[in-house]
N, C-alpha and C positions, 0 to 999 in steps of 0.2 A: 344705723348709727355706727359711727368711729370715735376712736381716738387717733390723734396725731402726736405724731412726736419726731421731734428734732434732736438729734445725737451730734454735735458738735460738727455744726452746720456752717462752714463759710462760703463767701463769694469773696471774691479776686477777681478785678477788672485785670484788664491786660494795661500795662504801666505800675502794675503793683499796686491799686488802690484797696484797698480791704473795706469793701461795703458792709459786712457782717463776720462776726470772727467769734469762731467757737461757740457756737449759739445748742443749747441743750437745754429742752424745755418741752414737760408733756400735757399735751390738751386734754383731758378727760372724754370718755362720751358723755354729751350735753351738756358740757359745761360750755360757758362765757367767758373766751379770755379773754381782752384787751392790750395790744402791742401799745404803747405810749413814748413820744419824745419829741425831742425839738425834728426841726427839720435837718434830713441828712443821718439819720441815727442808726438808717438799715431797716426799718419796720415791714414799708414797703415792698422792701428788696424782700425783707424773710417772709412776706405775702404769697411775692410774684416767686419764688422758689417753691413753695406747696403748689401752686398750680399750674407748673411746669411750666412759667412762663421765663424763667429765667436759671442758666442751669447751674448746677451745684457745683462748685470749687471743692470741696471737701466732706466730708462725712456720710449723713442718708438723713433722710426723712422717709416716717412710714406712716401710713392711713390706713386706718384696720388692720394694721401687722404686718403689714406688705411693705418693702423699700418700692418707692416709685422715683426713685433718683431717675432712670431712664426708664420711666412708661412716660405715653404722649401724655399732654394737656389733657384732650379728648377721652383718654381713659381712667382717667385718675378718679371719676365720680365726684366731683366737688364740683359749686356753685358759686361762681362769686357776684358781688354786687360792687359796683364800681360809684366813684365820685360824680360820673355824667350820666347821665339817663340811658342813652344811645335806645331811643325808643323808635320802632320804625313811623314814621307818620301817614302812611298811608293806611297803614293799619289800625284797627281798634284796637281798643285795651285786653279784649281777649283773644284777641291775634296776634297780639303782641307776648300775652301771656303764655300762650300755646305754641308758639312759631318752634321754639328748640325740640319741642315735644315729635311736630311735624315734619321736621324735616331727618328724626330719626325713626321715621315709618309708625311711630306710636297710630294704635289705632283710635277714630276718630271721635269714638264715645267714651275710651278712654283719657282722650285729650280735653273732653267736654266736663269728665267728674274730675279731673287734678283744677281745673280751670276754676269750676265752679267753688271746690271746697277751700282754692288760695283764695277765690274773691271773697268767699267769707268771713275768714282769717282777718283780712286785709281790709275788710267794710268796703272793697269794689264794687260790690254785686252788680249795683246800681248804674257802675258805668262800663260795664263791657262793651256794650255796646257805643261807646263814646271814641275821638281819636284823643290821642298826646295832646293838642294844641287845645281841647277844651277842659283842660287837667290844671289844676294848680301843681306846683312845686311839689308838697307832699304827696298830691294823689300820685303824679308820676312816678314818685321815687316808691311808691306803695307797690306799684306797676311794675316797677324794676325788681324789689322784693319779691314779688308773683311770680314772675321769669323763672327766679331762682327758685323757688318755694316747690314750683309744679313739676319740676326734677327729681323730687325725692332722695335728693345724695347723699350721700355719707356725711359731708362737713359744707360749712359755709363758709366765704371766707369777704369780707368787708373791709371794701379800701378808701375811708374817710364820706364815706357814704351823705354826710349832712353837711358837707362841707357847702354845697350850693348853696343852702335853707336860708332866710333868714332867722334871727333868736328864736321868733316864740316859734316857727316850725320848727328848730331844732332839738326844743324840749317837748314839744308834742312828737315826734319824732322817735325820742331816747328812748321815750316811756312805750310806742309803739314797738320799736325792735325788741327790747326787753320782755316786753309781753309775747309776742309772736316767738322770737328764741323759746323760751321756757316753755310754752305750746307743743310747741315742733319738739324740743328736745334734742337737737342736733349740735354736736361739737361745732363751736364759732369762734374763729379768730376776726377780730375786729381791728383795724389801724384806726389809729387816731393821732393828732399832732395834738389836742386838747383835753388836758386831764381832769376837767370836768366832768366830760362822758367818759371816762374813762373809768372815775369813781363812782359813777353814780350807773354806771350799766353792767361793769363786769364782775364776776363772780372771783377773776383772779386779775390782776394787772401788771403786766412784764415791760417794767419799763428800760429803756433803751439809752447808748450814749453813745454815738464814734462807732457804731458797731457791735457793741458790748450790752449783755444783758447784766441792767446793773443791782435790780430786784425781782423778783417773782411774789407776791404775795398777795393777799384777801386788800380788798381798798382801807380797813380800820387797821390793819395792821401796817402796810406803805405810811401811813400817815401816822400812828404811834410810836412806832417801831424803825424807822427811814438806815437802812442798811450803811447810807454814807450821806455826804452834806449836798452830792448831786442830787439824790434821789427826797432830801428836805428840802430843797429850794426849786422843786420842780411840783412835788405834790404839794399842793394845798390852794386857797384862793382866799386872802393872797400867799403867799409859800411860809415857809417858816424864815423867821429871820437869824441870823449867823453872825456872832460876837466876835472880834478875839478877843481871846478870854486867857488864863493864866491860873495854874491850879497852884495854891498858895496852904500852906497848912501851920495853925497859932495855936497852944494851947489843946495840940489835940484835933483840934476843930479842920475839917478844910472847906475851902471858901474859891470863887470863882473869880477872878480879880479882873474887870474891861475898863480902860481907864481909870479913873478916879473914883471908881463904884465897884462893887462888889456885892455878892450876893453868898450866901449858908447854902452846901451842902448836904442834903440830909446824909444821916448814916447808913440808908437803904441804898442809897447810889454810891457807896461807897463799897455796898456788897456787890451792886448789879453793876458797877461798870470797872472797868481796869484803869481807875483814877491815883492810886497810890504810884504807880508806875511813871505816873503824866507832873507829878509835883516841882514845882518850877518851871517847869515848858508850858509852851505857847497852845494851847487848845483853840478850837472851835467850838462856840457855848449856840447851843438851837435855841431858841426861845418862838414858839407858835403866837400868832399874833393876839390869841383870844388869852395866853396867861400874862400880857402887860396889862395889868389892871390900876384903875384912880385907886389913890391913895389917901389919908388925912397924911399932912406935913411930920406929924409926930412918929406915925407907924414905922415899926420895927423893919428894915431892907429897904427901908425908900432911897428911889433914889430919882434924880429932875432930869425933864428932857424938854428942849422946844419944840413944839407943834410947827411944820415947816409945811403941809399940803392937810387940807381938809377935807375926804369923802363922803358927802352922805347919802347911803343908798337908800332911805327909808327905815330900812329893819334894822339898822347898824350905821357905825360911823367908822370910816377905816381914819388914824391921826396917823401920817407921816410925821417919823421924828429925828431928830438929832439927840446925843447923849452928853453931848457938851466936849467931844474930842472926834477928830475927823478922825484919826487911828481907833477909835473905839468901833467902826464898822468898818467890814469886809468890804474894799474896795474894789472899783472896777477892772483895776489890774489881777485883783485876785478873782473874780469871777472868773477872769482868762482860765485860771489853772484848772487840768483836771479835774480837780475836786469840784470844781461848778459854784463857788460861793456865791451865796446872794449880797447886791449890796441897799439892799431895803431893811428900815425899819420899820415896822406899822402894827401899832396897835386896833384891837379890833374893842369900838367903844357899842358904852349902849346909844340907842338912837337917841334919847333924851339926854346924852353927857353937853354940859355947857362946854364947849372947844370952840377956839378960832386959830389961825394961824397968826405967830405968836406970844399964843404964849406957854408960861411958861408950866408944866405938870408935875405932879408928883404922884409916881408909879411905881410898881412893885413885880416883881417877877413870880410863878406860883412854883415856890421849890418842887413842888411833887411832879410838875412837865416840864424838867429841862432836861437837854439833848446836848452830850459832850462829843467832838469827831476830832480827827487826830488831824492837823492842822498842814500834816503834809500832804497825807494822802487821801484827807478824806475820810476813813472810815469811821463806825459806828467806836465809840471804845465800851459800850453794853456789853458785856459777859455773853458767850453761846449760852448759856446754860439760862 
Protein backbone atom coordinates (compact mmCIF):
# COMPACT_ATOMS: atom_id res chain seq x y z
CA UNK A 1 0.00 0.00 0.00
CA UNK A 2 0.72 3.73 -0.87
CA UNK A 3 -0.09 6.98 -0.64
CA UNK A 4 -0.03 9.45 -3.35
CA UNK A 5 0.42 12.83 -3.61
CA UNK A 6 0.31 15.68 -5.84
CA UNK A 7 2.57 18.87 -5.01
CA UNK A 8 1.30 21.58 -7.35
CA UNK A 9 0.89 19.46 -10.32
CA UNK A 10 0.12 21.22 -13.72
CA UNK A 11 -0.45 20.24 -17.45
CA UNK A 12 0.14 22.62 -20.24
CA UNK A 13 -1.04 21.59 -23.73
CA UNK A 14 1.16 23.27 -26.23
CA UNK A 15 -0.90 26.36 -27.41
CA UNK A 16 -1.05 27.41 -23.86
CA UNK A 17 -4.21 25.42 -22.70
CA UNK A 18 -3.87 24.79 -18.86
CA UNK A 19 -5.72 21.23 -18.42
CA UNK A 20 -4.86 21.30 -14.58
CA UNK A 21 -3.21 24.10 -12.66
CA UNK A 22 -1.59 23.92 -9.31
CA UNK A 23 -3.15 20.72 -8.29
CA UNK A 24 -1.83 19.76 -4.46
CA UNK A 25 -3.78 17.00 -2.93
CA UNK A 26 -2.74 13.80 -0.79
CA UNK A 27 -4.44 10.33 -1.01
CA UNK A 28 -3.87 8.50 2.17
CA UNK A 29 -2.88 4.75 2.19
CA UNK A 30 -6.34 3.12 1.66
CA UNK A 31 -8.21 5.72 1.60
CA UNK A 32 -11.15 6.43 -1.18
CA UNK A 33 -10.86 9.58 -3.02
CA UNK A 34 -13.10 10.65 -5.64
CA UNK A 35 -11.90 13.36 -8.39
CA UNK A 36 -15.59 15.06 -9.37
CA UNK A 37 -16.69 17.68 -11.99
CA UNK A 38 -18.39 18.66 -15.09
CA UNK A 39 -16.66 17.72 -18.13
CA UNK A 40 -13.33 19.32 -19.15
CA UNK A 41 -12.37 20.13 -15.34
CA UNK A 42 -8.80 18.19 -15.65
CA UNK A 43 -9.92 15.04 -13.57
CA UNK A 44 -9.01 12.82 -16.05
CA UNK A 45 -5.91 14.55 -17.14
CA UNK A 46 -4.71 14.47 -13.12
CA UNK A 47 -5.75 10.54 -13.60
CA UNK A 48 -3.79 9.92 -16.84
CA UNK A 49 -0.65 11.96 -15.07
CA UNK A 50 -0.33 9.41 -11.89
CA UNK A 51 -0.08 6.75 -14.49
CA UNK A 52 2.40 8.08 -16.55
CA UNK A 53 0.20 8.31 -19.25
CA UNK A 54 0.34 11.87 -19.77
CA UNK A 55 3.46 14.00 -18.67
CA UNK A 56 3.75 16.61 -16.10
CA UNK A 57 4.09 20.34 -16.92
CA UNK A 58 5.13 21.33 -13.47
CA UNK A 59 5.64 20.01 -9.96
CA UNK A 60 5.92 15.94 -8.88
CA UNK A 61 3.76 13.46 -8.00
CA UNK A 62 4.80 10.60 -5.62
CA UNK A 63 3.62 7.05 -4.81
CA UNK A 64 5.01 5.62 -1.72
CA UNK A 65 7.52 8.52 -1.42
CA UNK A 66 9.09 8.10 -4.54
CA UNK A 67 8.55 11.24 -7.44
CA UNK A 68 7.77 9.14 -10.44
CA UNK A 69 7.38 12.41 -12.57
CA UNK A 70 9.85 10.27 -15.03
CA UNK A 71 9.64 6.54 -14.10
CA UNK A 72 7.63 4.52 -17.03
CA UNK A 73 3.87 3.69 -16.80
CA UNK A 74 5.16 0.15 -16.57
CA UNK A 75 6.95 0.82 -13.40
CA UNK A 76 4.95 2.96 -11.35
CA UNK A 77 3.01 -0.21 -9.74
CA UNK A 78 -0.51 1.07 -10.13
CA UNK A 79 -3.58 -0.56 -11.57
CA UNK A 80 -6.10 1.18 -13.48
CA UNK A 81 -9.56 0.36 -14.41
CA UNK A 82 -10.87 2.12 -17.29
CA UNK A 83 -14.49 3.23 -18.75
CA UNK A 84 -14.39 0.18 -21.56
CA UNK A 85 -13.91 -3.27 -20.64
CA UNK A 86 -11.11 -3.95 -23.28
CA UNK A 87 -11.49 -7.65 -22.42
CA UNK A 88 -9.74 -10.04 -24.66
CA UNK A 89 -12.60 -12.41 -26.18
CA UNK A 90 -10.95 -15.21 -27.02
CA UNK A 91 -10.01 -15.63 -23.73
CA UNK A 92 -11.84 -16.72 -20.46
CA UNK A 93 -12.60 -14.69 -17.60
CA UNK A 94 -9.42 -16.14 -15.91
CA UNK A 95 -7.29 -15.51 -18.90
CA UNK A 96 -8.23 -12.56 -18.97
CA UNK A 97 -7.77 -12.13 -15.27
CA UNK A 98 -4.23 -13.67 -15.25
CA UNK A 99 -3.02 -12.39 -18.78
CA UNK A 100 -0.86 -9.16 -17.15
CA UNK A 101 0.38 -11.61 -14.51
CA UNK A 102 1.70 -13.84 -17.56
CA UNK A 103 3.15 -12.13 -19.59
CA UNK A 104 5.34 -10.72 -16.66
CA UNK A 105 6.73 -14.40 -16.19
CA UNK A 106 4.71 -14.58 -12.80
CA UNK A 107 4.65 -18.26 -12.05
CA UNK A 108 1.84 -20.26 -13.03
CA UNK A 109 0.43 -21.37 -9.59
CA UNK A 110 1.10 -18.30 -8.62
CA UNK A 111 -1.07 -16.79 -11.30
CA UNK A 112 -3.85 -19.45 -10.33
CA UNK A 113 -3.96 -18.21 -6.14
CA UNK A 114 -4.11 -14.20 -7.22
CA UNK A 115 -6.85 -15.43 -9.87
CA UNK A 116 -8.65 -17.61 -7.58
CA UNK A 117 -8.65 -15.21 -4.51
CA UNK A 118 -9.95 -11.90 -6.97
CA UNK A 119 -12.65 -14.33 -8.16
CA UNK A 120 -13.82 -14.55 -4.74
CA UNK A 121 -13.67 -10.96 -4.03
CA UNK A 122 -15.55 -10.45 -7.05
CA UNK A 123 -18.31 -13.56 -6.90
CA UNK A 124 -16.49 -14.66 -10.39
CA UNK A 125 -15.68 -17.89 -9.18
CA UNK A 126 -18.26 -19.40 -11.11
CA UNK A 127 -17.42 -18.09 -14.33
CA UNK A 128 -13.64 -18.42 -14.95
CA UNK A 129 -14.17 -20.58 -16.85
CA UNK A 130 -16.78 -18.56 -19.13
CA UNK A 131 -15.73 -15.92 -22.28
CA UNK A 132 -16.70 -11.86 -22.19
CA UNK A 133 -19.58 -12.35 -24.63
CA UNK A 134 -21.42 -14.73 -21.93
CA UNK A 135 -20.89 -11.89 -19.27
CA UNK A 136 -23.44 -9.31 -18.49
CA UNK A 137 -22.19 -5.70 -18.17
CA UNK A 138 -21.47 -5.92 -14.43
CA UNK A 139 -19.81 -9.32 -14.56
CA UNK A 140 -17.32 -7.84 -17.27
CA UNK A 141 -16.62 -4.86 -15.49
CA UNK A 142 -16.12 -7.25 -12.31
CA UNK A 143 -13.54 -9.00 -14.65
CA UNK A 144 -11.83 -5.70 -15.56
CA UNK A 145 -11.65 -5.15 -11.51
CA UNK A 146 -9.97 -8.69 -11.37
CA UNK A 147 -7.22 -7.59 -13.88
CA UNK A 148 -6.51 -5.01 -11.58
CA UNK A 149 -7.02 -6.59 -8.32
CA UNK A 150 -4.51 -9.67 -9.18
CA UNK A 151 -1.59 -7.18 -9.58
CA UNK A 152 -1.37 -6.44 -5.99
CA UNK A 153 -0.24 -2.63 -6.51
CA UNK A 154 0.36 0.04 -4.68
CA UNK A 155 -2.75 2.33 -5.67
CA UNK A 156 -5.80 1.95 -8.06
CA UNK A 157 -6.78 4.30 -10.07
CA UNK A 158 -10.63 4.48 -11.89
CA UNK A 159 -11.52 6.31 -14.75
CA UNK A 160 -15.48 6.62 -14.80
CA UNK A 161 -15.50 2.95 -14.52
CA UNK A 162 -19.72 2.79 -14.54
CA UNK A 163 -20.11 4.90 -17.01
CA UNK A 164 -21.35 1.96 -19.62
CA UNK A 165 -23.80 0.47 -16.79
CA UNK A 166 -27.10 1.11 -16.84
CA UNK A 167 -28.94 2.71 -13.34
CA UNK A 168 -29.64 -0.15 -11.33
CA UNK A 169 -26.05 -1.65 -12.46
CA UNK A 170 -24.53 1.34 -11.47
CA UNK A 171 -25.79 1.28 -7.91
CA UNK A 172 -25.21 -2.38 -7.63
CA UNK A 173 -21.96 -1.44 -9.00
CA UNK A 174 -21.04 1.60 -6.33
CA UNK A 175 -21.95 -0.61 -3.39
CA UNK A 176 -19.55 -3.42 -4.99
CA UNK A 177 -16.31 -1.08 -5.66
CA UNK A 178 -16.93 0.36 -2.12
CA UNK A 179 -16.90 -3.03 -0.49
CA UNK A 180 -14.05 -4.57 -2.64
CA UNK A 181 -11.92 -0.98 -1.88
CA UNK A 182 -12.21 -1.30 1.86
CA UNK A 183 -11.36 -5.22 1.42
CA UNK A 184 -8.22 -4.67 -0.33
CA UNK A 185 -7.33 -1.53 1.45
CA UNK A 186 -5.48 0.20 -1.18
CA UNK A 187 -5.15 3.90 -1.96
CA UNK A 188 -8.04 4.74 -4.85
CA UNK A 189 -8.53 7.67 -6.86
CA UNK A 190 -11.71 7.39 -8.59
CA UNK A 191 -12.94 10.02 -11.74
CA UNK A 192 -16.25 10.58 -11.98
CA UNK A 193 -18.39 13.29 -13.92
CA UNK A 194 -21.41 12.30 -11.41
CA UNK A 195 -21.52 13.49 -7.84
CA UNK A 196 -23.81 10.96 -6.84
CA UNK A 197 -21.09 8.33 -6.69
CA UNK A 198 -19.08 10.56 -5.69
CA UNK A 199 -20.99 11.16 -2.31
CA UNK A 200 -21.96 7.99 -1.78
CA UNK A 201 -18.48 6.08 -2.57
CA UNK A 202 -15.75 8.24 -1.46
CA UNK A 203 -14.10 8.71 1.80
CA UNK A 204 -12.96 12.16 0.60
CA UNK A 205 -14.15 14.09 -2.56
CA UNK A 206 -11.88 16.75 -4.52
CA UNK A 207 -13.85 18.43 -6.56
CA UNK A 208 -12.74 20.17 -9.76
CA UNK A 209 -13.36 23.39 -12.07
CA UNK A 210 -11.33 24.81 -15.34
CA UNK A 211 -8.57 22.88 -13.90
CA UNK A 212 -8.66 24.10 -10.26
CA UNK A 213 -9.30 22.09 -7.16
CA UNK A 214 -12.06 23.89 -5.77
CA UNK A 215 -12.64 21.67 -2.40
CA UNK A 216 -11.12 18.73 -0.80
CA UNK A 217 -13.30 17.44 1.78
CA UNK A 218 -15.49 14.32 3.65
CA UNK A 219 -19.05 14.05 1.30
CA UNK A 220 -21.14 15.67 4.80
CA UNK A 221 -18.86 18.18 4.95
CA UNK A 222 -18.79 19.41 0.75
CA UNK A 223 -22.45 19.43 1.22
CA UNK A 224 -22.74 21.40 4.88
CA UNK A 225 -19.87 23.18 4.58
CA UNK A 226 -19.53 24.07 0.20
CA UNK A 227 -16.15 26.15 0.25
CA UNK A 228 -17.80 28.51 -2.70
CA UNK A 229 -21.24 28.72 -4.73
CA UNK A 230 -19.51 26.39 -7.61
CA UNK A 231 -18.98 23.79 -5.23
CA UNK A 232 -23.05 24.44 -3.83
CA UNK A 233 -24.51 24.18 -7.14
CA UNK A 234 -22.52 21.23 -8.11
CA UNK A 235 -23.05 18.90 -4.91
CA UNK A 236 -26.21 17.81 -4.08
CA UNK A 237 -29.28 16.22 -6.06
CA UNK A 238 -30.82 18.52 -6.80
CA UNK A 239 -27.87 21.20 -5.89
CA UNK A 240 -28.43 23.92 -3.47
CA UNK A 241 -30.36 26.85 -4.81
CA UNK A 242 -28.54 30.48 -4.95
CA UNK A 243 -30.54 33.86 -4.24
CA UNK A 244 -29.38 37.15 -4.65
CA UNK A 245 -29.78 38.36 -1.63
CA UNK A 246 -28.85 41.82 0.07
CA UNK A 247 -27.70 41.91 3.77
CA UNK A 248 -29.82 44.70 5.15
CA UNK A 249 -29.61 45.50 9.05
CA UNK A 250 -33.13 47.45 11.25
CA UNK A 251 -33.19 47.81 14.77
CA UNK A 252 -30.07 45.87 15.45
CA UNK A 253 -31.58 42.84 13.62
CA UNK A 254 -29.86 41.75 10.10
CA UNK A 255 -32.08 40.24 7.68
CA UNK A 256 -31.38 38.68 4.18
CA UNK A 257 -33.34 40.94 1.70
CA UNK A 258 -34.30 38.67 -2.30
CA UNK A 259 -36.74 40.66 -3.87
CA UNK A 260 -39.67 41.56 -2.08
CA UNK A 261 -39.08 38.94 0.71
CA UNK A 262 -36.73 38.51 3.30
CA UNK A 263 -35.80 36.31 5.77
CA UNK A 264 -33.99 36.77 9.93
CA UNK A 265 -30.60 36.22 10.34
CA UNK A 266 -29.86 34.41 13.43
CA UNK A 267 -27.22 35.90 15.74
CA UNK A 268 -24.94 32.56 15.37
CA UNK A 269 -24.38 33.39 11.67
CA UNK A 270 -23.54 36.48 12.49
CA UNK A 271 -20.63 35.14 14.69
CA UNK A 272 -19.76 32.28 11.96
CA UNK A 273 -19.79 34.21 9.00
CA UNK A 274 -18.23 37.68 7.98
CA UNK A 275 -21.79 39.34 7.40
CA UNK A 276 -21.32 42.60 9.19
CA UNK A 277 -18.69 43.46 6.34
CA UNK A 278 -21.41 42.41 3.52
CA UNK A 279 -24.29 45.17 4.86
CA UNK A 280 -25.81 46.73 1.90
CA UNK A 281 -23.98 44.65 -0.82
CA UNK A 282 -25.31 42.17 -2.98
CA UNK A 283 -24.71 38.49 -1.54
CA UNK A 284 -25.43 35.15 -2.59
CA UNK A 285 -28.04 33.59 -0.04
CA UNK A 286 -27.72 29.17 -0.54
CA UNK A 287 -30.81 27.91 0.44
CA UNK A 288 -30.64 23.47 0.16
CA UNK A 289 -33.70 22.37 -1.33
CA UNK A 290 -34.89 20.30 1.82
CA UNK A 291 -35.04 23.82 4.12
CA UNK A 292 -37.88 25.40 1.64
CA UNK A 293 -40.63 23.99 3.65
CA UNK A 294 -45.02 24.31 3.55
CA UNK A 295 -46.05 26.92 5.54
CA UNK A 296 -49.66 28.04 7.25
CA UNK A 297 -50.34 31.59 5.52
CA UNK A 298 -49.96 33.28 8.96
CA UNK A 299 -46.34 31.77 9.97
CA UNK A 300 -43.79 34.16 11.04
CA UNK A 301 -40.83 34.45 7.42
CA UNK A 302 -43.33 33.31 4.92
CA UNK A 303 -42.93 34.10 2.16
CA UNK A 304 -45.25 32.87 -1.73
CA UNK A 305 -43.81 31.27 -4.63
CA UNK A 306 -45.54 29.62 -7.82
CA UNK A 307 -45.16 25.94 -8.43
CA UNK A 308 -43.86 26.23 -12.13
CA UNK A 309 -42.54 22.15 -12.81
CA UNK A 310 -43.92 19.33 -10.64
CA UNK A 311 -41.47 16.06 -9.82
CA UNK A 312 -42.72 13.11 -8.21
CA UNK A 313 -40.17 10.57 -7.54
CA UNK A 314 -42.28 8.43 -5.03
CA UNK A 315 -40.33 9.24 -1.81
CA UNK A 316 -40.35 12.86 -2.42
CA UNK A 317 -41.77 15.61 -4.67
CA UNK A 318 -39.12 17.95 -6.08
CA UNK A 319 -41.66 21.89 -6.62
CA UNK A 320 -39.94 23.92 -9.16
CA UNK A 321 -40.59 27.45 -8.35
CA UNK A 322 -40.53 31.09 -9.04
CA UNK A 323 -40.43 33.75 -6.14
CA UNK A 324 -42.53 36.34 -7.78
CA UNK A 325 -39.33 38.40 -9.34
CA UNK A 326 -37.19 36.97 -12.23
CA UNK A 327 -34.16 39.07 -10.58
CA UNK A 328 -34.85 37.17 -7.34
CA UNK A 329 -32.96 34.20 -9.01
CA UNK A 330 -29.48 33.67 -10.25
CA UNK A 331 -29.76 33.74 -13.85
CA UNK A 332 -28.39 31.97 -16.79
CA UNK A 333 -25.97 34.68 -17.55
CA UNK A 334 -24.85 34.43 -14.03
CA UNK A 335 -24.30 30.72 -14.14
CA UNK A 336 -21.67 31.81 -16.82
CA UNK A 337 -19.48 33.53 -14.29
CA UNK A 338 -16.83 31.83 -12.40
CA UNK A 339 -18.65 31.58 -9.43
CA UNK A 340 -20.85 28.73 -11.28
CA UNK A 341 -24.43 29.97 -10.00
CA UNK A 342 -27.32 27.80 -10.22
CA UNK A 343 -30.33 29.18 -11.86
CA UNK A 344 -32.89 26.61 -10.11
CA UNK A 345 -35.19 26.82 -7.45
CA UNK A 346 -36.69 23.68 -6.01
CA UNK A 347 -37.96 22.69 -3.16
CA UNK A 348 -37.76 19.18 -1.92
CA UNK A 349 -41.71 18.21 -0.61
CA UNK A 350 -42.96 15.40 1.19
CA UNK A 351 -44.41 12.77 -1.29
CA UNK A 352 -47.95 13.22 0.14
CA UNK A 353 -47.57 17.50 -0.18
CA UNK A 354 -50.92 18.30 -2.24
CA UNK A 355 -48.80 20.43 -5.32
CA UNK A 356 -49.65 21.13 -8.83
CA UNK A 357 -48.29 23.36 -11.18
CA UNK A 358 -49.66 26.48 -10.48
CA UNK A 359 -50.20 27.23 -7.74
CA UNK A 360 -49.68 29.30 -5.57
CA UNK A 361 -47.36 28.26 -1.80
CA UNK A 362 -46.54 29.44 1.17
CA UNK A 363 -43.02 28.54 2.37
CA UNK A 364 -40.40 29.22 4.73
CA UNK A 365 -36.72 29.13 4.74
CA UNK A 366 -35.04 27.19 7.96
CA UNK A 367 -32.68 29.90 9.34
CA UNK A 368 -30.39 27.49 11.02
CA UNK A 369 -29.18 26.10 7.00
CA UNK A 370 -28.65 29.12 5.07
CA UNK A 371 -25.35 29.48 3.07
CA UNK A 372 -24.19 33.27 2.37
CA UNK A 373 -21.14 33.52 -0.71
CA UNK A 374 -19.62 36.77 -1.83
CA UNK A 375 -21.49 37.52 -5.07
CA UNK A 376 -18.41 38.35 -7.06
CA UNK A 377 -16.24 35.77 -6.38
CA UNK A 378 -17.99 33.12 -5.13
CA UNK A 379 -16.79 32.39 -1.88
CA UNK A 380 -17.96 30.96 1.24
CA UNK A 381 -18.18 34.20 3.73
CA UNK A 382 -18.30 31.37 6.90
CA UNK A 383 -15.44 32.35 9.30
CA UNK A 384 -12.10 29.81 9.01
CA UNK A 385 -12.54 29.37 12.46
Amino acid sequence: MAEIVFDQVAKVYPGGNTAVDKLSLHVAEGEFMVLVGPSGCGKTTALRMIAGLEEISEGTISIGGHVVNNVLPKDRDIAMVFQNYALYPQMTVGQNMGFALKIRNIAKDEIARRVNEAAKILHLTEYLDRRPKALSGGQRQRVAMGRAIVREPQAFLMDEPLSNLDAQLRVEMRSEISRIQRLLGVATIYVTHDQTEAMTMGDRVAVMRGGVLQQVATPEELYDRPANSFVAGFIGSPPMNLLNATIVEADGELRAHFGDQSVEIADSYRRSHDLDQYRSRPVLLGVRPEDLTLCAPEAPGRFCATVTLREALGSEILAHITLGHDDDIVTEEAAAHPAGHSPRVVARLGARARVVVGDRLNLTLNPENLHFFDAEKGETLRSAS
